[in-house]
Each structure stands twice: as C-alpha cells, then as structure tokens.
C-alpha positions in Angstrom: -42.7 22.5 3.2 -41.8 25.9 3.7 -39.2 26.5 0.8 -41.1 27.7 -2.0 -40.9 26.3 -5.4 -40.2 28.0 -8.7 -43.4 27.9 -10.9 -43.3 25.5 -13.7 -43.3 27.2 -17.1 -46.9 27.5 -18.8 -46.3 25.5 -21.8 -43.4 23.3 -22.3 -43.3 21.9 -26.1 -43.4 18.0 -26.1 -41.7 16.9 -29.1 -38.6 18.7 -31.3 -39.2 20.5 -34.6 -36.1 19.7 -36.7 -34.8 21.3 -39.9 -35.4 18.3 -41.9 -39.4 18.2 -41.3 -41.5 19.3 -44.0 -43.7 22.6 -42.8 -46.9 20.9 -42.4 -45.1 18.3 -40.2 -43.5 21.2 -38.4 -47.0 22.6 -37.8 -48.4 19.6 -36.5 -45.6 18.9 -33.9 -45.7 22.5 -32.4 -49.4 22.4 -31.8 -47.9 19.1 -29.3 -47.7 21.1 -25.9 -48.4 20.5 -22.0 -50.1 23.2 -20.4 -49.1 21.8 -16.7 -45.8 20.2 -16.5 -46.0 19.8 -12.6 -49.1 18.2 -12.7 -48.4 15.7 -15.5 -45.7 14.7 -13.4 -47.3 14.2 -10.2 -49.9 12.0 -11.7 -47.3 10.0 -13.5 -45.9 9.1 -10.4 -49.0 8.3 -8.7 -49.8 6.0 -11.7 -46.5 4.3 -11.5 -46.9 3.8 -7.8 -50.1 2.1 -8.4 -48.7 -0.1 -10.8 -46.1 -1.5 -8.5 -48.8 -1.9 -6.0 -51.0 -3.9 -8.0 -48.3 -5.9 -8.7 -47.5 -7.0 -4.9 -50.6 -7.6 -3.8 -53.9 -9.3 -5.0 -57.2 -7.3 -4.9 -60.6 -8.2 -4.0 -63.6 -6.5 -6.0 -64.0 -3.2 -4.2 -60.4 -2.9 -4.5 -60.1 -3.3 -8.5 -63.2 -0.9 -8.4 -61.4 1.8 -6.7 -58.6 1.4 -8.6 -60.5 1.6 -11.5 -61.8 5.0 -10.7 -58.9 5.9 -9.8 -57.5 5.0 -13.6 -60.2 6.9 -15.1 -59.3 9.8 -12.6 -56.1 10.3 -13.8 -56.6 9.5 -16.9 -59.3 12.8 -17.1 -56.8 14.5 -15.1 -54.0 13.8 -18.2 -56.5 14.9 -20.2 -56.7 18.6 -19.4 -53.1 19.2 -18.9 -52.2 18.1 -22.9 -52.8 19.6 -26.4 -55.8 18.5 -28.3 -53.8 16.1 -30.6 -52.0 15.0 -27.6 -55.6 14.0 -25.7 -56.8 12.4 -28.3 -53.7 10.1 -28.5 -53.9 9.5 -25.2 -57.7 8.9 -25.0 -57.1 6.2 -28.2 -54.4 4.0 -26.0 -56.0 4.4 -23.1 -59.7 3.8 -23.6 -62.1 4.3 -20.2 -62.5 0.8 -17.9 -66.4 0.3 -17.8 -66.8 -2.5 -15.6 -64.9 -4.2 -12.8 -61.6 -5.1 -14.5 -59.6 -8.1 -13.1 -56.4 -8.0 -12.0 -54.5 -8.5 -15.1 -56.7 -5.8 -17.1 -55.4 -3.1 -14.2 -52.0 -3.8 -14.2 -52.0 -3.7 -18.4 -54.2 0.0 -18.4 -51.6 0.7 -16.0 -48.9 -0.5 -17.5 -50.0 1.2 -20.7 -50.5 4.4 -19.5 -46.9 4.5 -17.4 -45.1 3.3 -21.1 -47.3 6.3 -23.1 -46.1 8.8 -20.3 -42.6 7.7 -20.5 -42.5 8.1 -24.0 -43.7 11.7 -24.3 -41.4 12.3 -21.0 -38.7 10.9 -23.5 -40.0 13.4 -26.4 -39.8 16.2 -24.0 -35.9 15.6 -23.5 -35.1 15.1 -27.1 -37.5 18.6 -27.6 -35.0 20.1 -25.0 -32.1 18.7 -25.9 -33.2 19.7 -29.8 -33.9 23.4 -28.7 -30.6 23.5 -26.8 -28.1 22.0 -29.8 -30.0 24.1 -32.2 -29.3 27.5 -29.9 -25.5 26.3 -29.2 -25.3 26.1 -33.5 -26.8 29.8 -33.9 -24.5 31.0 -31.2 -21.1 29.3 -32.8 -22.4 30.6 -36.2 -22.9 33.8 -35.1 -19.3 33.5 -33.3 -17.9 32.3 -36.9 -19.7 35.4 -38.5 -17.9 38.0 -36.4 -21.0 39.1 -34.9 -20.7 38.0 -31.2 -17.2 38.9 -29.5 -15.7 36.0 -27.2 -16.6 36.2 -23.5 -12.8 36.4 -22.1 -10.7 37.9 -24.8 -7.4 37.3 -24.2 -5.0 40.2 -23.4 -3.3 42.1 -26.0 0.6 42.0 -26.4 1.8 43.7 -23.0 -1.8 44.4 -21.5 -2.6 42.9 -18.4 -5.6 41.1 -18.4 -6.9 42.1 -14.4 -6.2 45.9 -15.3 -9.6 47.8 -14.1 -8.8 50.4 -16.7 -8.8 48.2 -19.6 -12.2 45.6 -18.5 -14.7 47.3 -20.1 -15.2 47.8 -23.5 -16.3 51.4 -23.6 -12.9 52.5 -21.0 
C-alpha cells in the first residue's frame, strides 16, 4: 500500500470515568489504557480468524500444536500493548496452554479470548462515546452561561448576513 496511514494515538483510555464513581474507582479505571490500538486490533482479527478456522476443519497433532503456540503468541503479544491491571485480567481468563490441547480446548481459549477482546472493544466505545456526551454537556453549558457565542449568529434587524464588512467580529 502506498497511501499512508494516520498514526494511531499513543494511549487510548479503555473504559469511561463517570461523574457518579467514587474517586478511588475513578483512579482505578484511568490507570485502564492501551498503549497500541493498531496492534490490539490486528491481533484480534487474527485470533478471530483462527477461531473460524478451527471451527471448519479438524486438526491433527502438529496442527493443534501450532496453533497452540500461536495462542500463546498472541496472547504475549496482548500482553505488552495493555495497562498493568488490564494484563493481569487478561492473563487470569486466559491462562497459557501447556500441552497439546484438543480440539475443543482451542476453539474455547479462542473463543474466550475473542469474547474478552470484544468486551474491552465494547468499553472503549462506551469510553468514547462517554468522553464525547460529557464534552457536548460542557459546551451547551458553557453556551447557557453566555460564555461561548453561537457559531452563525443570525443577522440583526436590516443587516445582511453575506455583507464582507459586517463577518468578522473585530470589523
């Protein structure tokens, strides 16, 4: 690809702090960060992939093996990308395979780990979504309060609103 792409920000916060919380609380769930969104989502995707995978076909030994590594891989990879708190969740429902799994204990690691990323994909939109209601409140209060003045104002009695004289505010 030749088309570069913008750089994914550095830390992206994984879950919302609300009003509500008490401060400890607040504490804890801003400590809750990604260091590299990108990645996190690449490997999700390859994990997801694998899962349907596993699913359509049945593996011999080597096969489970590899895939097994492959688990742990991405599971490490996971790893360095989160917070502390959110690696050590992570590392508790998603424990390291030691031997050769069957079939079944792949596709449930798997199936785990897909449902644990979905979930904090799912706490990064409400985080989002959170950060953006909370800024759209501060901006109509700050409306309300006289402090901000309306993008468009409408044109005074007999003042035509497309009259260079009168756009800016200092003319």
């Amino acid at each position: 690809m030749s088309e570069e792409q913008p750089k994914p920000p550095d830390v992206m916060q994984a879950l919302p702090i609300t009003q509500d919380a008490p401060a400890a609380d607040q504490l804890e769930k801003s400590e809750e960060s990604i260091t590299q969104p990108a990645k996190l989502l690449r490997i999700a995707s390859m994990v997801r992939e694998l899962l349907e995978q596993t699913r359509q076909t049945t593996l011999d030994e080597p096969g489970r093996k590899r895939l097994a590594d492959i688990y742990g891989r991405a599971v490490g990879e996971l790893s360095e990308v989160l917070s502390p708190d959110l690696r050590e969740e992570l590392e508790q429902l998603a424990p390291p395979i030691e031997e050769v799994p069957t079939e079944a204990e792949l596709r449930v690691a798997q199936a785990q780990l897909v449902g644990w990323l979905e979930g904090l994909f799912h706490g990064i939109q409400a985080a989002m979504f959170a950060q953006q209601a909370a800024a759209q409140a501060q901006f109509a209060e700050l409306q309300r309060r006289g402090m901000l003045a309306p993008q468009n104002p409408a044109p005074v009695d007999g003042q035509d609103a497309q009259d260079p004289r009168q756009s800016g505010q200092y003319l």
